[in-house]
C-alpha positions in Angstrom: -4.1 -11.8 -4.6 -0.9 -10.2 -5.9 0.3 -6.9 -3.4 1.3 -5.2 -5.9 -1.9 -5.4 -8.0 -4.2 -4.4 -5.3 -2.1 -1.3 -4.1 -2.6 -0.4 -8.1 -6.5 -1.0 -7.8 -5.9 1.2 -4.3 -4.5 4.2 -6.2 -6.3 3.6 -9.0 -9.5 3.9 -6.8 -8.7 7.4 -5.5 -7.0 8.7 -8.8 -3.5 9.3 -6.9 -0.3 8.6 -8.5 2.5 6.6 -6.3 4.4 10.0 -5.8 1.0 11.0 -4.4 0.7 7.3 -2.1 4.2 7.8 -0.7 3.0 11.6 0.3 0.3 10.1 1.7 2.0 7.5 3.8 4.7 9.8 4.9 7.8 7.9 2.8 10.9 10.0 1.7 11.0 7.9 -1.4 8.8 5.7 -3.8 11.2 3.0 -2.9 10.0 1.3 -0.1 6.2 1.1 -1.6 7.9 -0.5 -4.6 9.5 -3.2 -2.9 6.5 -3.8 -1.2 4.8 -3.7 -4.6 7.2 -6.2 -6.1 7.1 -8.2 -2.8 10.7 -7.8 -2.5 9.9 -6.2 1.3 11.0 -8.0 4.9 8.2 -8.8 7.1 8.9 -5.4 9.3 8.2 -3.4 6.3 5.0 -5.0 5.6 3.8 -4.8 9.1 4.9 -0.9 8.8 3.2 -0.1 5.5 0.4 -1.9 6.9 -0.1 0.6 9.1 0.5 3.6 7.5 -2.2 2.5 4.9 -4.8 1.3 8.1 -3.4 5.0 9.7 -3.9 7.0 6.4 -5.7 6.0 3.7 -9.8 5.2 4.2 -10.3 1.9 3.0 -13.4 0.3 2.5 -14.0 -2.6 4.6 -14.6 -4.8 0.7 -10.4 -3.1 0.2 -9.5 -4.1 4.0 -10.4 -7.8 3.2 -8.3 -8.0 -0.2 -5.3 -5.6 1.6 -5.2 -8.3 4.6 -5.3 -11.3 2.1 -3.0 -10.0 0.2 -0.2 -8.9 2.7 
């Protein structure tokens, strides 16, 4: 599973925009969600969004299984 698609289902999910995820996940800028999107992100970023999603957003545990498979 592409990253990039299922942080789109993710938003899509709770009807937020990525202005509204990087409020969410406490980023200055879109930036760094959208090289983790694009999978242009180093390993330390991953492990760092990782937990700003498992620290802020609520996922279901069907959207923890496809996050961890797709990180």
């Amino acid at each position: 599973m592409d990253i990039g698609k299922v942080i789109g289902e993710l938003m899509d999910a709770r009807g937020i925009t990525l202005s509204d995820l990087t409020r969410l996940l406490g980023y200055q800028s879109k930036t760094s969600i959208v090289r983790v999107m694009k999978n242009q992100a180093s390993a330390r970023a991953l492990d760092g969004f990782a937990k700003r999603v498992g620290d802020n957003l609520k996922l279901t545990d069907a959207e923890q299984r496809r996050f961890a498979e797709a990180l």
